[in-house]
C-alpha positions as CSV (number, residue, x, y, z in Angstrom):
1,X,-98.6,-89.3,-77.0
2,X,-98.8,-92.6,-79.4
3,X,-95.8,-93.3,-81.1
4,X,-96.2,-94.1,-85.1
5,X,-93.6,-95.9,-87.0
6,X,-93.8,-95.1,-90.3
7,X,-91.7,-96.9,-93.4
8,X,-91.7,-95.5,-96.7
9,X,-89.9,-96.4,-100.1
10,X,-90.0,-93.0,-101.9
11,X,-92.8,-95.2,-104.9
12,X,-95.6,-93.1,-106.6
13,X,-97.4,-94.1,-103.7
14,X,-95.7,-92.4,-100.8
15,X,-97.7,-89.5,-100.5
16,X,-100.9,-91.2,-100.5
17,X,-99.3,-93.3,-97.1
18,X,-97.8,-90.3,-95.5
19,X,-101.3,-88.3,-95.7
20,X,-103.1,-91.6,-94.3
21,X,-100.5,-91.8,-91.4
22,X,-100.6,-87.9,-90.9
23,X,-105.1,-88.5,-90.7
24,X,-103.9,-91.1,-88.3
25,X,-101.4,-89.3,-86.4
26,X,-103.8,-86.3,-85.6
27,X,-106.5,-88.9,-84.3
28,X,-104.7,-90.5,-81.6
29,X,-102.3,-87.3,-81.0
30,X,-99.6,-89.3,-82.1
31,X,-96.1,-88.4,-83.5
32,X,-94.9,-90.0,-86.4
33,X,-91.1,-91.8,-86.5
34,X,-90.3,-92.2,-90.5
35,X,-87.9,-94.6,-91.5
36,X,-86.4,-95.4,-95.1
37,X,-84.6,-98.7,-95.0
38,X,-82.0,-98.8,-98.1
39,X,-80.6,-101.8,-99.2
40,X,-77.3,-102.6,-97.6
41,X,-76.1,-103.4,-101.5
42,X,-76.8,-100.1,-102.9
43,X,-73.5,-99.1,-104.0
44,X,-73.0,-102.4,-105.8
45,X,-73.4,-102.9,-109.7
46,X,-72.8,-106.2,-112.1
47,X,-70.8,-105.7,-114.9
48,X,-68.4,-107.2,-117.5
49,X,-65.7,-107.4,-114.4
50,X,-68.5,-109.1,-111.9
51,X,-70.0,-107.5,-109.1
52,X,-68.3,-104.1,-108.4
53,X,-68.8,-101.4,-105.5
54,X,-69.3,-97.9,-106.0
55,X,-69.1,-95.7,-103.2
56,X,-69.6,-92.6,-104.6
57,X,-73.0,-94.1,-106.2
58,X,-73.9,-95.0,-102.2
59,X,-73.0,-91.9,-101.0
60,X,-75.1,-90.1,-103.4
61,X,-78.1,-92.4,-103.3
62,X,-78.1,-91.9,-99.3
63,X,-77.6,-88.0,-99.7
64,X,-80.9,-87.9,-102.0
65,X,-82.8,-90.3,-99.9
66,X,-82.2,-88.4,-97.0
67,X,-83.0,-84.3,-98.5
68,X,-86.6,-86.5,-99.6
69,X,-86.9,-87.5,-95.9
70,X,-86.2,-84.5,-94.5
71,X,-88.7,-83.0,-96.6
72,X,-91.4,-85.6,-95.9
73,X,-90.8,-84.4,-92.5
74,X,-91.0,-80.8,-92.9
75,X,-94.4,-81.8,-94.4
76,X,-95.6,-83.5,-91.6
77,X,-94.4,-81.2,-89.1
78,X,-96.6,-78.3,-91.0
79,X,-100.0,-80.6,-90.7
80,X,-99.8,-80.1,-86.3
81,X,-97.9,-83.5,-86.3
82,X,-94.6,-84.4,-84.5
83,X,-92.3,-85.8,-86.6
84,X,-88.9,-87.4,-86.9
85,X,-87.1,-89.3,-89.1
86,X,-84.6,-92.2,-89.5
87,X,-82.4,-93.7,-92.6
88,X,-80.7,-96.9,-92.1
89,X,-78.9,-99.4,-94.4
90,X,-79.9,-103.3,-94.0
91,X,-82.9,-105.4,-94.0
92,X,-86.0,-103.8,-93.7
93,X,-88.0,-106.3,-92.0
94,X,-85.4,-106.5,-88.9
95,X,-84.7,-102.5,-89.0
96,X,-88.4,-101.6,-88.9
97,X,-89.3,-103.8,-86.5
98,X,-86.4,-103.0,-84.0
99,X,-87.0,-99.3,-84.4
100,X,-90.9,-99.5,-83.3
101,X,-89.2,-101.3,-80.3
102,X,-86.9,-98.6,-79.2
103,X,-89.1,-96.0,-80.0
104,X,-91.9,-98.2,-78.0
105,X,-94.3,-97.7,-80.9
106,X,-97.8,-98.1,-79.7
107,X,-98.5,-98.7,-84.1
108,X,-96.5,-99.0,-87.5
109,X,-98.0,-97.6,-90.3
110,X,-97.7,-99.7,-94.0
111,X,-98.9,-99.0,-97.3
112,X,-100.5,-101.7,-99.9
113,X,-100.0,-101.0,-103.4
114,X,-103.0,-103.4,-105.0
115,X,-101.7,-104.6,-108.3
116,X,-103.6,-108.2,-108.2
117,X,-105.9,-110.3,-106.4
118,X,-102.8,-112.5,-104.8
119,X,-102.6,-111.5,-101.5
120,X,-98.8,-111.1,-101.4
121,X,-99.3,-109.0,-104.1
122,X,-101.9,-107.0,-102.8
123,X,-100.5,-106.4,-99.4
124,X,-96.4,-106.1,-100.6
125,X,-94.3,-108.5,-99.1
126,X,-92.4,-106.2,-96.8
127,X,-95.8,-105.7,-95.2
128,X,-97.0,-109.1,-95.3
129,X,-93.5,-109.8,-93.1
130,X,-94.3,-107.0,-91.0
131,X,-98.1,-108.0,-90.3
132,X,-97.4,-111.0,-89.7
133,X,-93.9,-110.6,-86.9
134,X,-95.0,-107.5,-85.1
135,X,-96.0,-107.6,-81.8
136,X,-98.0,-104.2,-82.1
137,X,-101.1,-103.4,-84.2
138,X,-100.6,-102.8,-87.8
139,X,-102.6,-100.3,-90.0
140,X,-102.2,-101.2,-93.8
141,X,-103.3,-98.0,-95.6
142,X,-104.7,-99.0,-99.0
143,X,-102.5,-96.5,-101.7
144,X,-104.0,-97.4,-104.8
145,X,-103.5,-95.2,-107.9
């Protein structure tokens, strides 16, 4: 079995990325690892008093992100797909990229959003990074609306 890592952000597009990977998946009879990657500031907020933390705002962020993941992968699971799924705090670049290596991803999975000509526009710069540091294939799935 081909192991797929697969990042998403939750944007308009996500469903157009999961479906591609999912096409994907069921190709190579692979099984799909999804990973969410929240900012490691999430609970902080500016304010007349300068930069404040809010844990309750971080805890209830995470909670949310993590009842859409498990959906995404209930969704997955009922296309014939292996699926499971990962949320982690820090920066995304480094996370992704050391979760395709323990899960000794044969692909990761990334979605362009096309909003200009500009290449680093086109591609997203998380992907760009990826593309450009992994050491495994990576299949940019175009998710234009």
């Amino acid at each position: 079995m081909k192991n797929i890592i697969l990042p998403i952000d939750f944007s308009d597009t996500t469903d157009t990325l999961v479906e591609g990977a999912v096409d994907f998946a069921k190709e190579i009879a692979g099984k799909i690892y999804l990973i969410h990657v929240a900012p490691a500031d999430i609970g902080f907020a500016i304010g007349d008093m300068g930069f404040q933390y809010f844990p309750e705002i971080e805890k209830s962020e995470i909670s949310e992100e993590l009842a859409e993941l498990n959906e995404i992968e209930k969704r997955i699971k009922t296309k014939g797909v292996a699926c499971e799924h990962l949320l982690k705090q820090g920066i995304a670049t480094e996370i992704i990229l050391d979760y395709a290596k323990d899960k000794k991803a044969n692909y990761i999975v990334m979605g362009s959003h096309g909003r200009s000509g500009i290449y680093d526009v086109f591609v997203g710069s998380l992907t760009k990074d990826i593309t450009k540091k992994s050491p495994i294939p990576v299949l940019v799935v175009p998710c234009h609306n």
